[in-house]
C-alpha positions as semicolon CSV with decimal commas, in nm:
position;residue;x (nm);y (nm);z (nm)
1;X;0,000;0,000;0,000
2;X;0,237;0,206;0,066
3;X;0,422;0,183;-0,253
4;X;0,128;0,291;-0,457
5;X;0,117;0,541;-0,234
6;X;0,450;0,692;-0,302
7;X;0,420;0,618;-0,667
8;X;0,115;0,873;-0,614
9;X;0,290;1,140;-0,455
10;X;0,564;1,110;-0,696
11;X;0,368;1,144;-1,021
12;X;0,176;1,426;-0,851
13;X;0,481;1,623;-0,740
14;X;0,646;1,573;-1,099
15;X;0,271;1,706;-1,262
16;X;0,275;2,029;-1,064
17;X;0,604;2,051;-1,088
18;X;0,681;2,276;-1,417
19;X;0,376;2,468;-1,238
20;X;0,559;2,577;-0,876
21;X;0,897;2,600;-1,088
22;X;0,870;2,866;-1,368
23;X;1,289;2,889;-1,433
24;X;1,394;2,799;-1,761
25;X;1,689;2,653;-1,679
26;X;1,551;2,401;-1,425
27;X;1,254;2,315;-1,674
28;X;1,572;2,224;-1,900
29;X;1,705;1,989;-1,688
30;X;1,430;1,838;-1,608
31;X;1,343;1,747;-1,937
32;X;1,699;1,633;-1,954
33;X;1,681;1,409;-1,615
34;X;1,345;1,281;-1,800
35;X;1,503;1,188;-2,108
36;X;1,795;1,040;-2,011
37;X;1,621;0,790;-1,703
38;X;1,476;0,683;-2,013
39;X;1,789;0,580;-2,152
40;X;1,876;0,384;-1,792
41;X;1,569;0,256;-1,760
42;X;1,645;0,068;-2,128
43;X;2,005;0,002;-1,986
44;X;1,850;-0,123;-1,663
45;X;1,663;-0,409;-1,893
46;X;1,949;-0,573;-2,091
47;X;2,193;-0,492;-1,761
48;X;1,969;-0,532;-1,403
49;X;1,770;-0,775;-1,524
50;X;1,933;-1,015;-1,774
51;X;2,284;-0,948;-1,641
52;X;2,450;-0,820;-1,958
53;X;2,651;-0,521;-1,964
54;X;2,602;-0,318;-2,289
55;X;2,785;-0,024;-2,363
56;X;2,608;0,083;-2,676
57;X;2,292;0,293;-2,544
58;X;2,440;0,598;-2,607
59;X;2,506;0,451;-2,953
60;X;2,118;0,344;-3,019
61;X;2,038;0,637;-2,878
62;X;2,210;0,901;-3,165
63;X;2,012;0,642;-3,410
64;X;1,688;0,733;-3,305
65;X;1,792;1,105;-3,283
66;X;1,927;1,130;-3,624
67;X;1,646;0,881;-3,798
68;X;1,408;1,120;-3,635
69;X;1,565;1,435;-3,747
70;X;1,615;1,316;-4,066
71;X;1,292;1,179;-4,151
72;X;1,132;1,485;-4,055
73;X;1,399;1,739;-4,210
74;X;1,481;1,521;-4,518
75;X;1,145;1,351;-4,584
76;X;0,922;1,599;-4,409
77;X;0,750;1,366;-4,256
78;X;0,557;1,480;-3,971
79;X;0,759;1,550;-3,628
80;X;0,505;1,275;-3,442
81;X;0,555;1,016;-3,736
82;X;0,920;1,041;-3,698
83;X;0,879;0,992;-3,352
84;X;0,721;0,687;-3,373
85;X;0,953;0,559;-3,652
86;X;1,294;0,629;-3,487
87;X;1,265;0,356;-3,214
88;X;1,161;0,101;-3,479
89;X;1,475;0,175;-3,662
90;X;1,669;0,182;-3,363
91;X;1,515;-0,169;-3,273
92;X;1,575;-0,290;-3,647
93;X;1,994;-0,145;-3,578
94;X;1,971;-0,377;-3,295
95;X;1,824;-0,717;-3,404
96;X;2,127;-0,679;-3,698
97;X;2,425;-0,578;-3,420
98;X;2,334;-0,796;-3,086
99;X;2,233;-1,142;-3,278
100;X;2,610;-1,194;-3,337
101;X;2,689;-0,983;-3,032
102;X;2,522;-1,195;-2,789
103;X;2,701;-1,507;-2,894
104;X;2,951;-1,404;-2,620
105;X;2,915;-1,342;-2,271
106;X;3,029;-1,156;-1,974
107;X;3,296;-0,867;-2,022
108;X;3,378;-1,006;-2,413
109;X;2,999;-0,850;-2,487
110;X;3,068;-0,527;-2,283
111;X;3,417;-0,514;-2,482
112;X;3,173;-0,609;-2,835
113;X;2,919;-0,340;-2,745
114;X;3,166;-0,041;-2,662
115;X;3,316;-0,123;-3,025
116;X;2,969;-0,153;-3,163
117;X;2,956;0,246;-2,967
118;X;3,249;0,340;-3,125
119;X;3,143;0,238;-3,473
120;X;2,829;0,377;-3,495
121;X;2,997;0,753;-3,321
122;X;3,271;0,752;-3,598
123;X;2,971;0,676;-3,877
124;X;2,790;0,987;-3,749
125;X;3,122;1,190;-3,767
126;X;3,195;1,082;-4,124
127;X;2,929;1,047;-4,302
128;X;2,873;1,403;-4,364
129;X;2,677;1,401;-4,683
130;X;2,386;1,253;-4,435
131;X;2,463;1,374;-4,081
132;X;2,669;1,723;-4,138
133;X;2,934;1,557;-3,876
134;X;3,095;1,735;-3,628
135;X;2,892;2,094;-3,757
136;X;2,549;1,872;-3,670
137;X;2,170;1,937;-3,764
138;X;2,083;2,266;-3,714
139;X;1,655;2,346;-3,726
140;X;1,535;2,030;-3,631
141;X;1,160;2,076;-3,618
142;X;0,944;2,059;-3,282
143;X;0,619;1,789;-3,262
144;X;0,367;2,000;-3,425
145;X;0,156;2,215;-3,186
146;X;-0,190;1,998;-3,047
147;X;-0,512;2,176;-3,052
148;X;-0,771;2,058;-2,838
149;X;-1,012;2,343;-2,888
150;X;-1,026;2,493;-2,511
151;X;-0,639;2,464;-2,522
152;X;-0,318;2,437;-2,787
153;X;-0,003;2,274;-2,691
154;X;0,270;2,419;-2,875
155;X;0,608;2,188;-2,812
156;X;0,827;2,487;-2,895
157;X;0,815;2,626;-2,527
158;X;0,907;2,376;-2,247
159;X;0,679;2,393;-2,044
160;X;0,461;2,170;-2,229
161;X;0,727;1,966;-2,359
162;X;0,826;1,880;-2,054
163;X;0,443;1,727;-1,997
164;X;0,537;1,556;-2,316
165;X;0,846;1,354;-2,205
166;X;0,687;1,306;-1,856
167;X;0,378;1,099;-2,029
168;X;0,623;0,938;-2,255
169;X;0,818;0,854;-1,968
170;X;0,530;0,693;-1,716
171;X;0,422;0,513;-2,080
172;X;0,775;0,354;-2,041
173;X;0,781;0,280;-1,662
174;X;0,381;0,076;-1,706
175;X;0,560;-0,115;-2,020
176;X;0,882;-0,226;-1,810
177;X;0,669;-0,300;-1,514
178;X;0,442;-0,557;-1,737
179;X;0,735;-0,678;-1,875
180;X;0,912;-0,716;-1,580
181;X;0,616;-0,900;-1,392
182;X;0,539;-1,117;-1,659
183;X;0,698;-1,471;-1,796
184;X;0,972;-1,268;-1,978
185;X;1,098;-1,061;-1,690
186;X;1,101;-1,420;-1,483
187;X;1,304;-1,555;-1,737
188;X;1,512;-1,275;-1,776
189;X;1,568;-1,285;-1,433
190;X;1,676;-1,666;-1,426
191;X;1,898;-1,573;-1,720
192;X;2,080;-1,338;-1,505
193;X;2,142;-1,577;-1,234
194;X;2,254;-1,838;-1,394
195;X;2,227;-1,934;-1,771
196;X;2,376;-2,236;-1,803
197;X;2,054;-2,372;-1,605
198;X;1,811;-2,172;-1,808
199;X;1,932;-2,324;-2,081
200;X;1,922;-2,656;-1,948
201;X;1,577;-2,603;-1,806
202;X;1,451;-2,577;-2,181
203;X;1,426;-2,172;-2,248
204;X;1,578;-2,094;-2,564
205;X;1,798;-1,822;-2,368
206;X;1,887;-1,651;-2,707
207;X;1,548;-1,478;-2,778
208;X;1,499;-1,339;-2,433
209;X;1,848;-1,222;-2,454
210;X;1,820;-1,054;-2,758
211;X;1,429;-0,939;-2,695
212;X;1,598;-0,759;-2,421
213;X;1,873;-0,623;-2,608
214;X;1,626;-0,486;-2,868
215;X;1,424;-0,337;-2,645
216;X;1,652;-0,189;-2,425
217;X;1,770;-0,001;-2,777
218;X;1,448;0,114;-2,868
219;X;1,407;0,313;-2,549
220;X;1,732;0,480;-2,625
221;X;1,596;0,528;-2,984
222;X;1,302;0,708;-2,836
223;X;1,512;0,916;-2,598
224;X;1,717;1,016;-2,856
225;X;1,427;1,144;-3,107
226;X;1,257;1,311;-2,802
227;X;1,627;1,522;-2,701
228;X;1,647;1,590;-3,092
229;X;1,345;1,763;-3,132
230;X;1,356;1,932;-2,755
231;X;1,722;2,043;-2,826
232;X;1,642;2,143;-3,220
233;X;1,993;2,069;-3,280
234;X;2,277;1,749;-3,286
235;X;2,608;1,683;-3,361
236;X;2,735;1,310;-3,253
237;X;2,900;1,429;-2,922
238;X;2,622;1,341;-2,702
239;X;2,604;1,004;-2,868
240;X;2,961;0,845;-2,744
241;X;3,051;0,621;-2,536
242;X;3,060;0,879;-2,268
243;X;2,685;0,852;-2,291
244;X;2,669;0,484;-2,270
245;X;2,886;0,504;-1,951
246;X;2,647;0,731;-1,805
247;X;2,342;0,491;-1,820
248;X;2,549;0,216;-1,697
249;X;2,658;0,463;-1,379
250;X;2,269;0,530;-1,340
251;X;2,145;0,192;-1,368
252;X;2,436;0,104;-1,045
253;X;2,371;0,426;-0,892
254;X;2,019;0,399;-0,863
255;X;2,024;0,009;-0,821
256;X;2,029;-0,227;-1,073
257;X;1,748;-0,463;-1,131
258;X;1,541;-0,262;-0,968
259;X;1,195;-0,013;-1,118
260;X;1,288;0,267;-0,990
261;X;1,661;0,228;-0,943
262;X;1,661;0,411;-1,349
263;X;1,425;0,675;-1,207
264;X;1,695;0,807;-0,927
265;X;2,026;0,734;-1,089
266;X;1,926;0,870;-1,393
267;X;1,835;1,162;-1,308
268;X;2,103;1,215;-1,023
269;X;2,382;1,202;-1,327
270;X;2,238;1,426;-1,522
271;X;2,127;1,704;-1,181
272;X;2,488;1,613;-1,013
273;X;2,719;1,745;-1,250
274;X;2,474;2,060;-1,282
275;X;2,475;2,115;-0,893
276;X;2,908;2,083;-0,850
277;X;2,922;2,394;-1,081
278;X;2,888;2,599;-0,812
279;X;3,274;2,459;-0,790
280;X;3,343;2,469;-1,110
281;X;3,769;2,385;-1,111
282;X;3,695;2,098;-0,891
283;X;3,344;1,982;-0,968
284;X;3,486;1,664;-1,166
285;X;3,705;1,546;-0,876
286;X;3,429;1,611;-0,644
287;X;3,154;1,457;-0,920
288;X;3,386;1,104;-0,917
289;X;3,470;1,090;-0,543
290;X;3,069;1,085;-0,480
291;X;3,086;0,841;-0,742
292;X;3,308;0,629;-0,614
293;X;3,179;0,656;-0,232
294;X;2,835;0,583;-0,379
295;X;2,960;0,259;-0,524
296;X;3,129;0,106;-0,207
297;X;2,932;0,189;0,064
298;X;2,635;0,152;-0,132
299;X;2,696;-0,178;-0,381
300;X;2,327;-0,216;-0,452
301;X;2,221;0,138;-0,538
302;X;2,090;0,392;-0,379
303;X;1,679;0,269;-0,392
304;X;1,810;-0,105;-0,233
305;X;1,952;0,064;0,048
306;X;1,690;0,305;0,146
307;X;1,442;0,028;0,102
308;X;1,659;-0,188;0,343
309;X;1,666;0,141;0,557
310;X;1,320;0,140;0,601
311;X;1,259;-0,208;0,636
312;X;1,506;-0,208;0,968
313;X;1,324;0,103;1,112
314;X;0,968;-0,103;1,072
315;X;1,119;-0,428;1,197
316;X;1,271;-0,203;1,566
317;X;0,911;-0,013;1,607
318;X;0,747;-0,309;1,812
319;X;1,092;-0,348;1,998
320;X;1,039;0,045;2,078
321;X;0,694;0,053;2,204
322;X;0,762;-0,231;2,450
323;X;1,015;-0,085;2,586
C-alpha cells in the first residue's frame, strides 16, 4: 500500500512541478533528467535484469535522434511520425548488431558493445553528406503544436514539452513493469542468475536475450528522437561512449534490477554534474569521489539501500513501544 502510495505522490509532485517551478533553466534539466532515465531505464533491462553489460545505449540512442531528425527534415515527414519511426529503426539497428553480439558473454559483450559504440559515433562523424558531422543538424523541427479546442499545446516552449516527455516517460515505466512481472521478466531474471541452467531447463535463452537487447535499444531510440526535437539541434557528441557510460553509472547508482533504481540514478547524473558547478575547477574530482563513495558503501544502489533502511526502522518499532 504504501508503494502505490508513493508512486502517487511522486507522479503528482512531478505534474505540478513545471507549475511551482517557472525557471527555464531548471525546466531544462528536467526534461533532460526525463530523457535520459529513459535511456537507464532501457540500460537497466538488458543490464539489471538479464545481467549483460552493454555499452552501446548511447550509440542506439544518436540512431533514433538522427532517424528522427532526418525523416522529418529530409522527408518531411511529420515531427510525431518520426517519432514513432525512430525507435523502430533503432530496434531494427539492434536485431542486426546484438544477434552476433550476444554469442559471447560476460565482459567479451561489454568489450563487443563499446566497439559496436564506437562504430556507430565515428559513422555519425563521417558520413557528412547525411549527418553534417561534427557541424550537426541545425533546425530540427518541434512535434507540431496539439489543438484541443479549449487549449493548444505548442512543443516549442518547455513547459509543455516537458508534460510531453513526462507521459512518454510513465508510458515507459507501465511497459517495463508488465514486462518485468510477466513470464519474460522471470526468465530474464533466471537468465541473469545463472544461464547455463536456463538453458538446461529448456528456455531458448537466445530470444529473451536478444528481446531484451532490442528493447533496451528502442528506449534509447526514443530518448534520442525526443532530445532531438527538444534540443532542435545534434552533432554526434552526445552520442559516445561517454553517454553509454552514463546509463550504466545510473542503472548502479540507482540500483540495478530494480523499477525505480533508473528513475533516481538517472536523473542524479544528469542534476549532479549541474549542482558541482557551483565549484566549477573541482566539480569533476568532487563529481567522481561521490561516485566512487556511492559505489562502495552503497553496492546495490541507492533505492536497495533506502528500502533496506526502512525495512530495519519497521522491523525495531514493536521493539520500541515495549520498551
Amino acid at each position: 500500500m504504501w508503494r502505490v502510495l508513493a508512486i502517487a505522490v511522486l507522479v503528482a509532485a512531478a505534474i505540478i512541478f513545471p507549475l511551482i517551478v517557472t525557471v527555464n533553466y531548471f525546466l531544462h534539466l528536467a526534461i533532460l533528467a526525463l530523457i535520459f532515465v529513459m535511456v537507464a531505464q532501457g540500460a537497466n533491462i538488458i543490464q539489471g535484469y538479464t545481467g549483460y553489460v552493454s555499452i552501446a545505449q548511447g550509440a542506439f540512442m544518436g540512431i533514433g535522434a538522427y532517424s528522427s531528425a532526418l525523416l522529418s527534415m529530409r522527408l518531411g515527414l511529420p515531427v510525431w511520425v518520426s517519432m514513432v519511426v525512430a525507435p523502430i529503426i533503432t530496434a531494427v539497428a539492434a536485431v542486426v548488431a546484438g544477434y552476433p553480439s550476444l554469442r559471447v558473454k560476460g565482459h567479451y559483450f561489454a568489450i563487443v558493445t563499446l566497439a559496436m559504440n564506437m562504430v556507430v559515433f565515428i559513422v555519425l562523424v563521417n558520413w557528412i553528406s547525411l549527418t553534417k558531422g561534427e557541424p550537426g543538424l541545425p533546425s530540427i523541427p518541434s512535434p507540431e503544436p496539439i489543438n484541443l479546442g479549449f487549449v493548444e499545446f505548442a512543443f516549442e516552449k518547455r513547459r509543455p514539452y516537458y508534460y510531453l516527455t513526462l507521459t512518454m516517460l510513465l508510458a515507459v515505466m507501465t511497459i517495463v513493469t508488465l514486462i518485468v512481472r510477466s513470464r519474460i521478466g522471470q526468465v530474464l531474471q533466471a537468465i541473469r542468475q545463472n544461464e547455463v541452467f536456463a538453458e538446461a531447463a529448456g528456455i531458448a535463452c537466445w530470444k529473451y536475450k536478444l528481446f531484451a537487447f532490442v528493447f533496451s535499444a528502442s528506449l534509447a531510440g526514443l530518448a534520442g528522437a525526443l532530445y532531438a526535437h527538444y534540443m532542435g539541434f545534434i552533432n554526434p557528441t552526445p552520442f559516445s561512449a561517454d553517454a553509454s557510460l552514463n546509463a550504466i553509472l545510473a542503472v548502479i547508482l540507482g540500483g540495478s534490477g530494480t523499477l525505480t533504481g533508473p528513475l533516481v540514478g538517472g536523473a542524479l547524473t544528469v542534476l549532479l554534474p549541474e549542482v558541482l558547478r557551483v565549484a566549477e575547477v573541482y566539480r569533476l574530482i568532487a563529481y567522481g569521489l561521490i561516485l566512487i563513495l556511492a559505489v562502495i558503501f552503497l553496492p546495490r544502489g541507492l533505492v536497495p539501500a533506502i528500502a533496506s533502511l526502512a525495512a530495519r526502522l519497521r522491523r525495531s518499532k514493536p521493539e520500541g513501544g515495549a520498551a
